[in-house]
N, C-alpha and C positions, 0 to 999 in steps of 0.2 A: 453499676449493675442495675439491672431495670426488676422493677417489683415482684413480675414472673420467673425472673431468675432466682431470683431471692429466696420464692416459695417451692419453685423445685428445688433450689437446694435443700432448705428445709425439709421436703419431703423424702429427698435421698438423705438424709441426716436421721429421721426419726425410721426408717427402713433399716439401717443400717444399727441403730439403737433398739429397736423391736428383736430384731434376730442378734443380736450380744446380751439384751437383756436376759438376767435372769428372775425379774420381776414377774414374767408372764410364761405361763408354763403350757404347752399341750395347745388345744382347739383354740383357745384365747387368744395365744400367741401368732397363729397361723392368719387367723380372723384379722387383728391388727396389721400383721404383715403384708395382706391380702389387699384390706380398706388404706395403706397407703401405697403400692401397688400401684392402683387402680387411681388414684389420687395422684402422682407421678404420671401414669397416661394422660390424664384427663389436662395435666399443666405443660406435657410437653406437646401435645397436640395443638395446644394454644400458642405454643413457639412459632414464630412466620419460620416460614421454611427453609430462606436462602437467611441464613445462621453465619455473614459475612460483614465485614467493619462498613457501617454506611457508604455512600460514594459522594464526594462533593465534586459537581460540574461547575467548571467558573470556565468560560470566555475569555482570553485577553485578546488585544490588538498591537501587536507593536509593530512600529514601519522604522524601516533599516533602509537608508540609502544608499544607493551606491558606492557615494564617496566615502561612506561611513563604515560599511561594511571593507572596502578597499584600505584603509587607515588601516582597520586591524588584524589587515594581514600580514603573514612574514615576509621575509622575501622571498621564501620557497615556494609557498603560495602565490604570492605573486606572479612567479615565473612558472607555474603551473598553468594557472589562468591564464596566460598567454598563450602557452602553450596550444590548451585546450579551445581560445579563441580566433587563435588562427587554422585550426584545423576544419578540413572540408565540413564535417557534421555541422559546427557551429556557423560559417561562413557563410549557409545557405540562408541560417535563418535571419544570421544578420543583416542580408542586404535587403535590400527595397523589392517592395511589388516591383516596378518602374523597373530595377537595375534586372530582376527576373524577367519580365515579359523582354527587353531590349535583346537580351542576351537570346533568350528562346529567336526571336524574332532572326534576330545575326547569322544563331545556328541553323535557323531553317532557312538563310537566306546561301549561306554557304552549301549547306547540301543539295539545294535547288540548282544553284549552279555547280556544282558538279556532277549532279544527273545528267546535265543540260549537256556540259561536257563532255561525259562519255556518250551520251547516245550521237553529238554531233561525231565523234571520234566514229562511234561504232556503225554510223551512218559513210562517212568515208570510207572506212573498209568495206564496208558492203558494197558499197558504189563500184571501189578498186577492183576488188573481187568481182564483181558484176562485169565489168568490163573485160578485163585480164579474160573472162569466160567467153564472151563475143569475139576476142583476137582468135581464140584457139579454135570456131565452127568454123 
């Protein structure tokens, strides 16, 4: 208990001892009540405000490897982690810039060639059509 505590309590103690007492009768007693009162403000005013258990900030650093953090898992865990490491979410982040761009690259080579496709298709039929329309003037 810190020394301001100490004297407010004391002050709530002789507050409390002034109004039981019957040493002090009438104006006297009021006056005493009054001047510790005001003596109790003046010591909880001095109180800091946030009236809460100090806080200690401490930093740690600890590194957990892989392997390390793998060791202490179950085997449920384990087959969780798998689970959740073969699944699309994870799968993307796992592979490579490289194995991304290849991929992108593949897929817009494949759609290219079937734009390519249909319009040669849809060039044929127009053509078909095109002509089939010159048989019949």
């Amino acid at each position: 208990m810190t020394q301001l505590q100490s004297q407010i309590n004391a002050s709530k103690a002789r507050i409390d001892q002034y109004k039981n007492s019957e040493l002090f009768s009438g104006q006297k007693r009021e006056r005493l009540i009054a001047l510790a009162e005001r003596e109790l403000e003046v010591l909880t005013a001095q109180q800091p405000k946030n009236d809460t258990m100090p806080t200690l900030n401490k930093t740690y650093s600890l590194t957990i490897t892989p392997e390390q953090f793998l060791e202490n898992c179950s085997d449920v865990e384990l087959q969780e982690l798998e689970l959740l490491l073969s699944s699309a979410r994870f799968q993307v982040k796992i592979k490579k810039p490289e194995a991304i761009t290849q991929d992108a690259a593949v897929s817009f080579h494949r759609t290219a060639e079937s734009v390519l496709r249909f319009a040669e298709a849809a060039t044929r039929n127009f053509n078909h059509n095109d002509s089939c329309h010159d048989k019949t003037k």
